[in-house]
C-alpha positions as CSV (number, residue, x, y, z in Angstrom):
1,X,133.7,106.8,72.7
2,X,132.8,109.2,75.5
3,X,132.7,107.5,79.0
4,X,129.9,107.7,81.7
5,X,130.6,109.7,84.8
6,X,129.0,106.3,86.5
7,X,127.0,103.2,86.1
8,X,125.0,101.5,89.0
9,X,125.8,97.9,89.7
10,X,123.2,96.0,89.5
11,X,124.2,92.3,89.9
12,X,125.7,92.9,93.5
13,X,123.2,90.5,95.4
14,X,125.9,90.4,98.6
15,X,126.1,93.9,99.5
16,X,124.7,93.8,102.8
17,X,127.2,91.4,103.7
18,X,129.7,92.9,101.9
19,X,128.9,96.1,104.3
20,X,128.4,93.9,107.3
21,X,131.9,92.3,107.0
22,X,133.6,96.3,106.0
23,X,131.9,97.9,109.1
24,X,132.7,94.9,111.5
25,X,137.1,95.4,110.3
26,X,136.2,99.0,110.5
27,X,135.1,99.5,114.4
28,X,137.6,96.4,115.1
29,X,140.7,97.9,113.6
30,X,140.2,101.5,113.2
31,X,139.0,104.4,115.9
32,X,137.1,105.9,112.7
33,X,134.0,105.8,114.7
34,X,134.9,107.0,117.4
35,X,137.5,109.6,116.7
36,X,136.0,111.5,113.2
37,X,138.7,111.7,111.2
38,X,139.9,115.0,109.4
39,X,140.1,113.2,106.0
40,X,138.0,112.2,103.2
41,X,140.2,109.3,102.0
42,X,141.1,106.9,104.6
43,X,144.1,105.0,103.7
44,X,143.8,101.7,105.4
45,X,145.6,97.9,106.0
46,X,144.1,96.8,102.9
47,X,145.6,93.8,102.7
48,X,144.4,93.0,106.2
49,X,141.0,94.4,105.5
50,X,140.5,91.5,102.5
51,X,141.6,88.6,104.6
52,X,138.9,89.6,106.7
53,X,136.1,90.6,104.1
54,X,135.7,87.7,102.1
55,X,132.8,88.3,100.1
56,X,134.0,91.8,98.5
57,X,137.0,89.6,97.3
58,X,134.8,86.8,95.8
59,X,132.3,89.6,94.3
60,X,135.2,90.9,92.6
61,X,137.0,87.4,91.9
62,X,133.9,86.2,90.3
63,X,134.3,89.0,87.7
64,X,138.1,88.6,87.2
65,X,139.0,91.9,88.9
66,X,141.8,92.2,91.1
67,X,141.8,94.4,94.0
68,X,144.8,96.6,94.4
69,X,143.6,99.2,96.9
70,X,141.1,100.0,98.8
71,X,140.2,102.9,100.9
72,X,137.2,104.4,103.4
73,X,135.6,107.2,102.3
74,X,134.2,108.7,105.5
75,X,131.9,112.1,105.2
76,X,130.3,113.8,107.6
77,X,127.9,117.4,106.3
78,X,128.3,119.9,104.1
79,X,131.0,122.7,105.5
80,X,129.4,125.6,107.5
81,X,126.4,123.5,108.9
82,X,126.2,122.0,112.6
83,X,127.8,119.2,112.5
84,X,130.2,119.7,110.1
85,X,133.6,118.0,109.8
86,X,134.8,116.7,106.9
87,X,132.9,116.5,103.3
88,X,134.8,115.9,99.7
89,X,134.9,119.1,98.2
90,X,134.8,119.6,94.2
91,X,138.2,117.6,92.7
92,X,139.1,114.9,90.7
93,X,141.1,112.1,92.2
94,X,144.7,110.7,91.3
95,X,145.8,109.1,88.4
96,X,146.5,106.8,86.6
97,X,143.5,105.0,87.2
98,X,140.6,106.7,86.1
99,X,137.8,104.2,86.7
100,X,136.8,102.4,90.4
101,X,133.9,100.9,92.1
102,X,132.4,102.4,95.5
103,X,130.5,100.2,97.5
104,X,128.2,101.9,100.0
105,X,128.9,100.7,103.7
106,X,127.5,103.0,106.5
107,X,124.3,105.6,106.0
108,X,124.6,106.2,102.4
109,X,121.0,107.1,102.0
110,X,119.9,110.6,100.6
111,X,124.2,111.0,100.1
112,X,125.0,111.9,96.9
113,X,127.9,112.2,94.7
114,X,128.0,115.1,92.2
115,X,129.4,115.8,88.9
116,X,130.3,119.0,87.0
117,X,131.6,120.1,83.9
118,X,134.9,122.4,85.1
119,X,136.1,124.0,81.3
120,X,139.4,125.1,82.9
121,X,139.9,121.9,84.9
122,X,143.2,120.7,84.9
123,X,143.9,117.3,82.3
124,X,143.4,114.1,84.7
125,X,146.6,111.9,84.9
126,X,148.7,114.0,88.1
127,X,148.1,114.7,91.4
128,X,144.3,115.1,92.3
129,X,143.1,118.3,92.0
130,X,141.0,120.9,94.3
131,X,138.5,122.9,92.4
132,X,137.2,124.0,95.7
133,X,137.7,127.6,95.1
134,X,134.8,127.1,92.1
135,X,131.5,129.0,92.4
136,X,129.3,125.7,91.9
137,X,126.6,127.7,91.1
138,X,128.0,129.1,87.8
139,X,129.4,125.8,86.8
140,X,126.9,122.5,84.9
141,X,126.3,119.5,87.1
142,X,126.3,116.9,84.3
143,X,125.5,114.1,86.5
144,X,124.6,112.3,90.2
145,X,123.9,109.4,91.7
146,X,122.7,108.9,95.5
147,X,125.2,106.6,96.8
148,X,123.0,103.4,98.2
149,X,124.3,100.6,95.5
150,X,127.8,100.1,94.5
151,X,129.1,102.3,91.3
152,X,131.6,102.3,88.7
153,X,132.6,105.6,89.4
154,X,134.9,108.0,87.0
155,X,137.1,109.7,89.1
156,X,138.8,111.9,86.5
157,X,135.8,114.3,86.1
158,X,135.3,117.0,88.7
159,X,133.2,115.5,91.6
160,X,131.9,116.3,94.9
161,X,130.0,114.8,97.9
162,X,126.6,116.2,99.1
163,X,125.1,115.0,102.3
164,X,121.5,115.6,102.5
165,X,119.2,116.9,104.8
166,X,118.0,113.6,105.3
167,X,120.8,111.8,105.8
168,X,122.6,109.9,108.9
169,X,126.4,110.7,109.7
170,X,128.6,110.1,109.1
171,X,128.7,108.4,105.9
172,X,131.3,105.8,104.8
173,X,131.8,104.2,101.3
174,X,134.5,101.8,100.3
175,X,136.9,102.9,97.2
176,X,137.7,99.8,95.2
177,X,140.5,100.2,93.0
178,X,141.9,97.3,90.4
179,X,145.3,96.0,88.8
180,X,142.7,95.4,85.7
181,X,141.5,98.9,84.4
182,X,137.6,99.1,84.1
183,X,137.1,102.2,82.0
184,X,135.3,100.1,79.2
185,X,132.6,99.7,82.0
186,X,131.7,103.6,81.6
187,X,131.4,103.3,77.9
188,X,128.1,104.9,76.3
């Protein structure tokens, strides 16, 4: 079987509170707002972030996954325009786990996350890997999704952020990862 490089969920009728309660820990605990980070990945208090966000933990609960991380994602443009700070560059992410959910938080709208097939990218399972140095245009986007509903998300082929000419900054996604791995959820 061949797995999906995503899958929209659906079923996640909470997500504006879910957001609401993320973005209420995020200004009250963190200066991400006010002082941009430099970073994509935004290791936080995790454990304190769920005993104040509720409903992500019963969303999860009520599907009998256990949350063992979770980060903030936090993008800003695409490098070399105005405003540009910080935006994920092509990669894939560390292992072991290859499968987690985002869960759009903060101006997600016209952001997109991008997929492309890399023949000489290194085998997933390390260290995550910059493929920054790759001409994007000679390489196949197999795949993307813009980023407004919460995603199973396969982290172990080459991806990338694009913030579109449409969209608000900066951008900020949760990354939702499990003690129960979720690959059969990117099954064809």
């Amino acid at each position: 079987m061949s797995m999906k490089c995503y899958k929209l969920i659906e079923d996640c009728d909470c997500l504006e509170q879910i957001s609401h309660e993320a973005m209420s820990w995020i200004r009250e605990n963190t200066d991400l707002m006010e002082n941009w980070p430099d970073l994509f990945w935004n290791k936080i208090d995790y454990k304190h972030f769920l005993l104040q966000n509720p409903t992500l933990v019963k969303w999860c609960a009520d599907r009998k996954l256990s949350i063992r991380v979770v980060a903030v994602l936090f993008a800003t443009s695409e490098p070399g325009s105005e405003n540009s700070r910080i935006v994920e560059q092509l990669h894939t992410d560390d292992g072991p786990l290859r499968s987690k959910i985002n869960f759009p938080i903060y101006n997600t709208k016209d952001t997109w996350t991008e997929w492309y097939d890399v023949p000489d990218a290194p085998p997933f399972g390390g260290p995550a890997q910059s493929l920054a140095d790759r001409d994007l245009s000679k390489l196949e986007k197999i795949a993307e999704v813009e980023t407004i509903k919460p995603v199973v998300f396969n982290s172990s082929i080459p991806h990338k952020v694009r913030i579109g000419p449409n969209a608000n900054i900066p951008r900020l996604q949760l990354a939702v990862m499990f003690w129960q791995n979720i690959d059969h959820m990117l099954e064809d």
